[in-house]
C-alpha positions in Angstrom: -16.1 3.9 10.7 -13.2 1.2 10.8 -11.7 2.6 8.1 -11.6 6.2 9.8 -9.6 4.7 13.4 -7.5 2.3 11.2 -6.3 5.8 9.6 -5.8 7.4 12.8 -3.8 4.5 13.9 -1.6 4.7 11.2 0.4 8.0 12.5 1.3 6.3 15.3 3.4 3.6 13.7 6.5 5.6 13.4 6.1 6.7 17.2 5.9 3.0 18.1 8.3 1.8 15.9 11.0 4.4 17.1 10.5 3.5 20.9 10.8 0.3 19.8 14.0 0.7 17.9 15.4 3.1 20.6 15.2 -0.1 23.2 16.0 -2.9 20.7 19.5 -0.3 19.7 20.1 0.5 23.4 20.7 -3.4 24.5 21.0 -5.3 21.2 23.3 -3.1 19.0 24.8 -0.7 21.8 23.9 2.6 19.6 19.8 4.0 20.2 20.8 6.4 17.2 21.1 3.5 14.8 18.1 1.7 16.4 16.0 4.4 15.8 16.9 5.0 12.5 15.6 1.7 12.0 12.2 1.6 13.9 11.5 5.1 11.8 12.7 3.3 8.4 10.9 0.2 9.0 7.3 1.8 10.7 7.9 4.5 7.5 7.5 1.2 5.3 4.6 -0.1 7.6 2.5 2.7 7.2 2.8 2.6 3.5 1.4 -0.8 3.3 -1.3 0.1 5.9 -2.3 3.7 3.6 -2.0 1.2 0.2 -4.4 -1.3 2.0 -6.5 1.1 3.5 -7.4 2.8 -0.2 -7.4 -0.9 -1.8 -10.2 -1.8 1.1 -11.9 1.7 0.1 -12.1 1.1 -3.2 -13.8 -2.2 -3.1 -16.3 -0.6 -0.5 -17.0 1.6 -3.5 -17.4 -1.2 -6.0 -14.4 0.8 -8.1 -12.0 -2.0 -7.9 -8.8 -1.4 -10.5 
């Protein structure tokens, strides 16, 4: 069951990461464009590691670790 909401959860790191980006680009770098760019590149990059340590934790559930 944790498994299944910490999957869920995962979508929504781009979305947080971009509104985060937006107002870290509007009043730290002047340009929400840029910032943006960068809250979708680094939550992109977050939910990798969250899907890659979501199947690792699945795995060992299983007893099929490789």
């Amino acid at each position: 069951m944790r498994e299944a909401a910490y999957a869920l959860g995962m979508g929504l790191d781009l979305l947080v990461f971009a509104l985060v980006g937006y107002f870290a680009g509007k009043h730290v770098l002047g340009d929400e464009a840029l910032g943006i760019g960068l809250g979708i590149l680094v939550g992109t990059l977050l939910m990798w590691y969250h899907a890659y340590s979501l199947i690792k934790a699945i795995r060992r559930r299983r007893g099929s670790v490789k």
